[in-house]
C-alpha positions as CSV (number, residue, x, y, z in Angstrom):
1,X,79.3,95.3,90.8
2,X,79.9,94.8,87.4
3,X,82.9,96.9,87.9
4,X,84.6,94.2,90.3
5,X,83.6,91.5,88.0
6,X,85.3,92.9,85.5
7,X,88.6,93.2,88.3
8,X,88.3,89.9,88.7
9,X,88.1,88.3,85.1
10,X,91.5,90.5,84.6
11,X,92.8,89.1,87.5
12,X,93.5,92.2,90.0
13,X,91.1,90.7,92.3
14,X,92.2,87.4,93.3
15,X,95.1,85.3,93.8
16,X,96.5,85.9,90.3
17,X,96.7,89.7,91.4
18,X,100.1,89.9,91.3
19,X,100.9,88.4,88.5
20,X,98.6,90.8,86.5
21,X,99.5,94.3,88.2
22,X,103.1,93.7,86.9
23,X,101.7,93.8,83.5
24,X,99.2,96.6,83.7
25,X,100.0,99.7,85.2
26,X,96.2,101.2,83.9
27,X,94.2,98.1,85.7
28,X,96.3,99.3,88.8
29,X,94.9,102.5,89.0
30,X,91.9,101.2,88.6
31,X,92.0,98.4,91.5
32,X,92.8,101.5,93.9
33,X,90.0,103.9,92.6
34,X,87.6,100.6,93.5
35,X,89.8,99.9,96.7
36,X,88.7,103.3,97.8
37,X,85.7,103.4,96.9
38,X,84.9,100.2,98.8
39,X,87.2,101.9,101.7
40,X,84.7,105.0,101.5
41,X,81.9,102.9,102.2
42,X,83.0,100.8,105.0
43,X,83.7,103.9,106.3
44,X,80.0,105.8,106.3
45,X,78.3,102.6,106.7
46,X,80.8,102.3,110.4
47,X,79.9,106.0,111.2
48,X,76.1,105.4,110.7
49,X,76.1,102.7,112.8
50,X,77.8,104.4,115.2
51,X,75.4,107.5,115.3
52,X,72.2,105.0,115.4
53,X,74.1,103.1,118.6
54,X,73.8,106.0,120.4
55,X,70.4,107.3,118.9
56,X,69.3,104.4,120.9
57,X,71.2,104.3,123.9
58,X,69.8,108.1,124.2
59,X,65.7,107.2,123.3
60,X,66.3,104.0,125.9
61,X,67.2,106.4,128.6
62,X,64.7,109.1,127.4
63,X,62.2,106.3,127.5
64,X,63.3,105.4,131.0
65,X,63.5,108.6,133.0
């Protein structure tokens, strides 16, 4: 979190973005390192989900047969 906030006071995050990866070719690597790590995420918390989804669907029909 702080990490982002940080991102965002130097402007990687944000509308100025552009403006500031120009100038920085360091903050760039680290707005993909973040970007990934967000993307990493997403990703487990999708694929958790998913397993729980069916987890139920399977205990409903337990529970019903």
């Amino acid at each position: 979190m702080k990490r982002m906030l940080y991102l965002k006071q130097r402007g990687i995050i944000g509308p100025t973005a552009s403006k500031w990866m120009i100038y920085n070719q360091l903050d760039i690597e680290e707005f993909f390192r973040v970007l990934i790590k967000i993307h990493v995420i997403h990703i487990t918390l999708f694929t958790i989900q998913y397993r729980l989804s069916i987890m139920q669907k399977y205990t409903k029909n337990k529970i019903t047969q």
